[in-house]
C-alpha positions as CSV (number, residue, x, y, z in Angstrom):
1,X,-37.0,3.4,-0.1
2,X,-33.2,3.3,-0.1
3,X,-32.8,6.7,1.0
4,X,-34.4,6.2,4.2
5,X,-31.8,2.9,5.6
6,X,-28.9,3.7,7.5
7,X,-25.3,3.3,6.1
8,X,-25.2,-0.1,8.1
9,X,-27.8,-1.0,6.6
10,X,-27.4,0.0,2.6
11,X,-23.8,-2.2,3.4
12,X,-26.1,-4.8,4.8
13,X,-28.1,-4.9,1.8
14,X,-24.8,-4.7,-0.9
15,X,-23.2,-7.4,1.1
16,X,-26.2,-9.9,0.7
17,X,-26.4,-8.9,-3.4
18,X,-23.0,-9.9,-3.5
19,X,-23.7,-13.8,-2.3
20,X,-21.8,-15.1,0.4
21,X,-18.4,-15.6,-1.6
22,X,-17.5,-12.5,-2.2
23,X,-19.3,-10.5,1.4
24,X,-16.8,-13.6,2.7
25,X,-14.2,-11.8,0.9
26,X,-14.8,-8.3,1.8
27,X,-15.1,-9.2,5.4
28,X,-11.4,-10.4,5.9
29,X,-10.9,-6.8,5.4
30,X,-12.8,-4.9,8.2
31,X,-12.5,-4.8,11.7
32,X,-13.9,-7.0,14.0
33,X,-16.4,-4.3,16.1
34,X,-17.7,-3.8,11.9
35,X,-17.9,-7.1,11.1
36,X,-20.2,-7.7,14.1
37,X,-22.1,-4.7,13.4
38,X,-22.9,-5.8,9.4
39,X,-23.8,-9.5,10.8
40,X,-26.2,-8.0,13.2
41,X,-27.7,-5.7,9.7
42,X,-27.4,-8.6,7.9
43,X,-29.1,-10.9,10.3
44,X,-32.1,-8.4,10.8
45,X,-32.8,-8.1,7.2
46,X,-35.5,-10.8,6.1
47,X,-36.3,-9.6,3.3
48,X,-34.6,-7.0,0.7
49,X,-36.9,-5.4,-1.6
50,X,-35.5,-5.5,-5.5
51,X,-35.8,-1.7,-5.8
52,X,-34.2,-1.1,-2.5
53,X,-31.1,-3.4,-3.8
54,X,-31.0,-1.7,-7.3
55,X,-31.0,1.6,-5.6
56,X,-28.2,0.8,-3.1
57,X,-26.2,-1.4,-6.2
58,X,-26.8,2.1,-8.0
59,X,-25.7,4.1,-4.9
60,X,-22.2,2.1,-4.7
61,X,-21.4,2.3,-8.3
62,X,-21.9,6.1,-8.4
63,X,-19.7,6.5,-5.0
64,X,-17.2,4.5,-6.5
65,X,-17.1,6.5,-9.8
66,X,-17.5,9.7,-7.7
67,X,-14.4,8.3,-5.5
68,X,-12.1,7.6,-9.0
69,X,-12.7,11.2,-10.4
70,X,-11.2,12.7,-7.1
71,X,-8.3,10.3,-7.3
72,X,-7.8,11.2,-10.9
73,X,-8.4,15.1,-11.0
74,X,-9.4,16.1,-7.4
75,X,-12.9,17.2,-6.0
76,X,-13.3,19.9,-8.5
77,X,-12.6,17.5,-11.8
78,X,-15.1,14.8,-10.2
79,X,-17.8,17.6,-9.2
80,X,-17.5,19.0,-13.2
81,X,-17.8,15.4,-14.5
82,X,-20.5,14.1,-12.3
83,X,-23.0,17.5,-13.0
84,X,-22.3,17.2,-16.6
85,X,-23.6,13.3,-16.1
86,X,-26.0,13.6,-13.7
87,X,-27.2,17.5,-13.5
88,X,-26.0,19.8,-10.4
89,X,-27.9,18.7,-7.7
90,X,-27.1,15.1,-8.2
91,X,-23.4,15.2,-8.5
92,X,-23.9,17.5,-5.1
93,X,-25.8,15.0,-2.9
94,X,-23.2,12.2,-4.5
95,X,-20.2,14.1,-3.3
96,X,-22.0,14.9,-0.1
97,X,-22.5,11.6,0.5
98,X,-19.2,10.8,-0.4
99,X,-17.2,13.3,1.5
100,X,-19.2,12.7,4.7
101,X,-17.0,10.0,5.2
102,X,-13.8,10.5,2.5
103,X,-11.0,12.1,4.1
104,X,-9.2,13.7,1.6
105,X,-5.2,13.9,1.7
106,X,-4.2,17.4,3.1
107,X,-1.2,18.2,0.2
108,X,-3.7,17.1,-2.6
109,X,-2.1,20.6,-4.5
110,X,1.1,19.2,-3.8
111,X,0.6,15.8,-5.6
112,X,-0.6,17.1,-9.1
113,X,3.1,19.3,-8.6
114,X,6.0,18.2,-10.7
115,X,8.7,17.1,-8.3
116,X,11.5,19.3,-10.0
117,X,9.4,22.2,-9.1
118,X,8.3,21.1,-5.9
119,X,12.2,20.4,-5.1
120,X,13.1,24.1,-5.7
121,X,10.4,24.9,-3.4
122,X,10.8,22.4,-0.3
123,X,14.7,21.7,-0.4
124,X,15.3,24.8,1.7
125,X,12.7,23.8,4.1
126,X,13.1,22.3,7.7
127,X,14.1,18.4,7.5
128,X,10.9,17.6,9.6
129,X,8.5,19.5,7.1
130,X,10.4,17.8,4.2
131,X,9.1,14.3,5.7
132,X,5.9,15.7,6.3
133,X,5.1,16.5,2.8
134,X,7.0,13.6,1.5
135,X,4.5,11.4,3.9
136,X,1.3,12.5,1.5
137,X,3.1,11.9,-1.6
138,X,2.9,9.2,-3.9
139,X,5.7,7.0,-3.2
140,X,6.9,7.5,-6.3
141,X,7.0,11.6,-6.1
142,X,8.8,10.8,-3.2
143,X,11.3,8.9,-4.6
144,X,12.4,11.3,-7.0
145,X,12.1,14.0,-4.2
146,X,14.5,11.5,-1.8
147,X,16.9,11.2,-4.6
148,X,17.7,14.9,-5.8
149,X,18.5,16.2,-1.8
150,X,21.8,16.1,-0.6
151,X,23.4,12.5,0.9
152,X,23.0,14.1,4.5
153,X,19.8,15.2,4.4
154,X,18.6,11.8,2.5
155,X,19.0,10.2,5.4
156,X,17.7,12.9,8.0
157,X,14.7,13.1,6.1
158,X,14.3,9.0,5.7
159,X,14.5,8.7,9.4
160,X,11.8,11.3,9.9
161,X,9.3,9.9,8.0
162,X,10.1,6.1,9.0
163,X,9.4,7.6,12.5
164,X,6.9,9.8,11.9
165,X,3.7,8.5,13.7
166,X,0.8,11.3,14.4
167,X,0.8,14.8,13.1
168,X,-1.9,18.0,14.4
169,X,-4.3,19.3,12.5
170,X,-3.1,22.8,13.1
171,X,0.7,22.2,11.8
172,X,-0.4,20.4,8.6
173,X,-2.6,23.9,8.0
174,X,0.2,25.7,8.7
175,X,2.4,24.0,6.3
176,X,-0.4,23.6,3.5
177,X,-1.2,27.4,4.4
178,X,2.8,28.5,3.6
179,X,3.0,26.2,0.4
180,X,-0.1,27.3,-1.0
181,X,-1.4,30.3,0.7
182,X,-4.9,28.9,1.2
183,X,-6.0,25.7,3.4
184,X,-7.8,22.5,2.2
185,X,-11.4,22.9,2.4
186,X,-11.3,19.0,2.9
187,X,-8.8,18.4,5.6
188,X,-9.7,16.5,8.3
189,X,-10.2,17.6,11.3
190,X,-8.7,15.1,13.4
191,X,-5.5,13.8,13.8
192,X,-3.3,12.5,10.8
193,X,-2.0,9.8,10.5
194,X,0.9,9.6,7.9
195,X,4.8,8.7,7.9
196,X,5.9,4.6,9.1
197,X,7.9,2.4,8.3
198,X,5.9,1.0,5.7
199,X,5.8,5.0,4.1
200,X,10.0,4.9,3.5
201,X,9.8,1.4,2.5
202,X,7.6,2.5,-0.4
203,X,9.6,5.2,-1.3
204,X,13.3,3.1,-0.6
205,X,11.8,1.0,-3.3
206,X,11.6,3.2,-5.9
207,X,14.9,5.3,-5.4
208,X,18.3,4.3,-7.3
209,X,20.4,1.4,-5.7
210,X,23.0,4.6,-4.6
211,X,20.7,6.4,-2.7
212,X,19.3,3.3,-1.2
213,X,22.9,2.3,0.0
214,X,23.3,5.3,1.4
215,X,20.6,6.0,3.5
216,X,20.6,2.3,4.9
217,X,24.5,2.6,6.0
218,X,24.1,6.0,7.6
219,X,20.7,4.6,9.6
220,X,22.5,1.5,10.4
221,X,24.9,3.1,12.7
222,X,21.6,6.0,14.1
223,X,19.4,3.7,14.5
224,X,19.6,-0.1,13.8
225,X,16.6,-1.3,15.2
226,X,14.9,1.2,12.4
227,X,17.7,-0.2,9.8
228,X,16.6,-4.1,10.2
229,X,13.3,-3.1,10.5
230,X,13.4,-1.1,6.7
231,X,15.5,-3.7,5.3
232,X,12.6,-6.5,6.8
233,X,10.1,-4.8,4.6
234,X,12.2,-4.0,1.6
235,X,11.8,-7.8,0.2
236,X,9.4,-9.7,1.2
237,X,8.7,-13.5,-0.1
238,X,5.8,-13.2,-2.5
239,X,8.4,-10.4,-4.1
240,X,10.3,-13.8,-5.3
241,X,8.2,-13.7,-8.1
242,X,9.8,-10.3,-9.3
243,X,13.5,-12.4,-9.7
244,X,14.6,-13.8,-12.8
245,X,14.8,-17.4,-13.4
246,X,19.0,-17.5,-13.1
247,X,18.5,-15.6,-9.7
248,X,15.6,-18.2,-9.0
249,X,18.1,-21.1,-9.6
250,X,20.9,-19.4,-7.9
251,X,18.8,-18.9,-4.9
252,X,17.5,-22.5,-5.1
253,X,20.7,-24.1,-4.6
254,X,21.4,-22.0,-1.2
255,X,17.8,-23.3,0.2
256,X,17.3,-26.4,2.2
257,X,14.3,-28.1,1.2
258,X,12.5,-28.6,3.9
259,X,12.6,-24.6,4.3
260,X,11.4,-24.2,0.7
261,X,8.6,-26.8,1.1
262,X,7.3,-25.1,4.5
263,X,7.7,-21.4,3.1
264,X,5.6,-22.6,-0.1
265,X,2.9,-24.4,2.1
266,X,1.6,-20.8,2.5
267,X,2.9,-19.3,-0.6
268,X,0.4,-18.1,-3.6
269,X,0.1,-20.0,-6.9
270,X,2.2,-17.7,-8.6
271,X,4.8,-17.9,-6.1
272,X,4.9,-22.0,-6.5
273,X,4.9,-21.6,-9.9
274,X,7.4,-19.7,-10.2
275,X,9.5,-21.5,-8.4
276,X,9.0,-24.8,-10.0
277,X,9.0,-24.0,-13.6
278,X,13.1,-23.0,-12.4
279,X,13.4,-26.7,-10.9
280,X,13.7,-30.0,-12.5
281,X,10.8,-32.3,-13.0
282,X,11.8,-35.1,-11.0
283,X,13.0,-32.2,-8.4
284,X,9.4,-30.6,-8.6
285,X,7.6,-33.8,-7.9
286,X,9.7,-34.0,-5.1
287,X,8.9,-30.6,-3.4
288,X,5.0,-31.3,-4.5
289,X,5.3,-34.3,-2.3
290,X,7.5,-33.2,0.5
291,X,4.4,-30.7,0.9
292,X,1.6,-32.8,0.4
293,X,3.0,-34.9,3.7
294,X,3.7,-32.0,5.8
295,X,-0.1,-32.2,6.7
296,X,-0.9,-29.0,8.7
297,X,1.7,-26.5,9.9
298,X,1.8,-23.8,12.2
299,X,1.7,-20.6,10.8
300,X,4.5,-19.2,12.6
301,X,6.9,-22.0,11.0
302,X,5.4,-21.1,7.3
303,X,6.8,-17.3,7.9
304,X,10.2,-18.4,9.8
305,X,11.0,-20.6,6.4
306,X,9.7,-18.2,4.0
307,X,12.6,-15.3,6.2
308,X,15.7,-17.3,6.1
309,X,15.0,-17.7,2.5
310,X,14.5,-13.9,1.9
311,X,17.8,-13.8,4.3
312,X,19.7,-15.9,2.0
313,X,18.1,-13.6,-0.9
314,X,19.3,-10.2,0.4
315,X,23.2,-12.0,1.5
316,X,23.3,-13.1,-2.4
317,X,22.1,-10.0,-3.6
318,X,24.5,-7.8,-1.3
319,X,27.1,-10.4,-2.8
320,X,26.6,-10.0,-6.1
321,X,25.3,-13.0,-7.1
322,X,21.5,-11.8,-8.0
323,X,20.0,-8.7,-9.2
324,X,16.7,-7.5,-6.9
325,X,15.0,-5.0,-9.1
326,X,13.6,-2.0,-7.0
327,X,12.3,0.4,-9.2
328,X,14.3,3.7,-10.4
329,X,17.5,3.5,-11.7
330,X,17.2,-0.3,-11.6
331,X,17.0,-1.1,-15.9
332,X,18.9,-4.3,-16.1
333,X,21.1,-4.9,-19.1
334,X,21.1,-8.4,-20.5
């Protein structure tokens, strides 16, 4: 029965019901040690009995509904549904199960707080705690958060969490344990990990075109390593697809196309499509050929080309000339 395999080997077992398509699919997403761990499973598994499969199919599905009630209402909300549907001991081993290996966000409290309130209660707070809360948010709590503190602090704060990297155990508790009085039963127990780059680019996104300006400038002059880095991540190609069809055709006449053949060699559908449905036919035809005889490229070129184009994005954008739609405060009035 089921509930005597290993975890490898009830993933061994889903990845095989799945066909080779789509365990092809999944396996672009894990690590290399686990992929070799899963083909040795995989490989030792001659035969998979139908009632071990349903069992482990049955296993997934509840984990995954399990997972989506703690997203949606915390551990609580998903151990009240899952009892009502299943009876208490059920919904126990499931959560169990699942929390074995689920690390649960420390600040869950925080996230189901409305950010007005939350603001009252953090903006007296150390700069370096701010970021540290702001790192566990939902990028777009953050945002508002980012946008109501003063110009100064904006920017102090950005930095912080752009250069945030590891955090102990003991001084999230400590924070958690001074916001709330009470510590997660569910926080992990080792390191952290929250804060990057990537973290204030999510939020940078979602703030209002001022706030944005202003917390660029000011890191451009403290830190413009961090500055390009941010402003790298803040538009990438594939976000083409989220410009209007006069900033398509305003940003079509600045590319050379050569670059815009490379970049689109290793572009999605909806990237190419977008871009030729802003392009005449005889000029489409001519960018579907130009690619078609490129034969095989280097990746490396693909990403150069598909940079200078986002390059000559962001100089027409800081000119004027297009609109890049980021999220709050960014309605656009036709």
């Amino acid at each position: 029965m089921a509930k005597g395999l290993t975890g490898r080997q009830k993933a061994a077992i889903f990845l095989i019901s799945l066909g080779p398509d789509l365990a092809g699919q999944i396996f672009k997403h894990l690590r290399e040690d686990e992929i070799e761990q899963l083909t040795f499973e995989i490989a030792n598994l001659r035969r998979v009995d139908s009632e071990n499969k349903d069992e482990v199919i049955g296993e997934f599905y509840q984990m995954c509904i399990a997972r989506e009630y703690i997203s949606q209402g915390g551990i609580d909300y998903a151990r009240e549904v899952l009892e009502r549907a299943l009876g208490s001991q059920k919904a126990i081993d499931i959560l169990n199960r699942l929390t074995s290996s689920l690390q649960v966000r420390p600040f869950d409290f925080v996230r189901k707080t409305d950010p007005s309130q939350l603001l009252n209660f953090i903006q007296s707070e150390h700069p370096q705690t701010i970021a540290l809360i702001m790192a566990y948010l939902d990028p777009e709590q953050a945002s508002i958060l980012l946008s109501a503190l003063p110009p100064d602090r904006q920017t102090d704060v950005a930095r912080r969490i752009a250069i945030m990297d590891r955090t102990s155990p003991d001084v999230v508790k400590e924070i958690e344990r001074v916001l709330e009085r009470k510590l997660s039963s569910l926080v992990s127990q080792d390191y952290t990990s929250a804060g990057g780059v990537q973290a204030v680019v999510d939020v940078l996104n979602r703030v209002d075109r001022s706030t944005e300006k202003t917390i660029m400038e000011s890191l451009e002059v403290q830190n413009p390593e961090l500055a390009e880095e941010i402003k790298a991540r803040m538009f990438v190609f594939e976000n083409i697809v989220q410009l209007d069809d006069r900033a398509i055709q305003q940003v079509l006449k600045e590319v050379d196309t050569k670059d815009l053949a490379l970049a689109l060699k290793g572009s999605s559908e909806e990237v190419s499509n977008k871009i030729r449905r802003n392009m005449s036919k005889r000029a489409g035809e001519m960018l579907k050929e130009e690619i078609e005889f490129m034969g095989p490229v280097r990746l490396r070129d693909v990403e150069e080309a598909q940079q200078r184009i986002v390059n000559i994005i962001r100089k027409l954008e800081e000119a004027g000339e297009i609109i890049v739609a980021r999220g709050g405060g960014d309605e656009i009035i036709v």
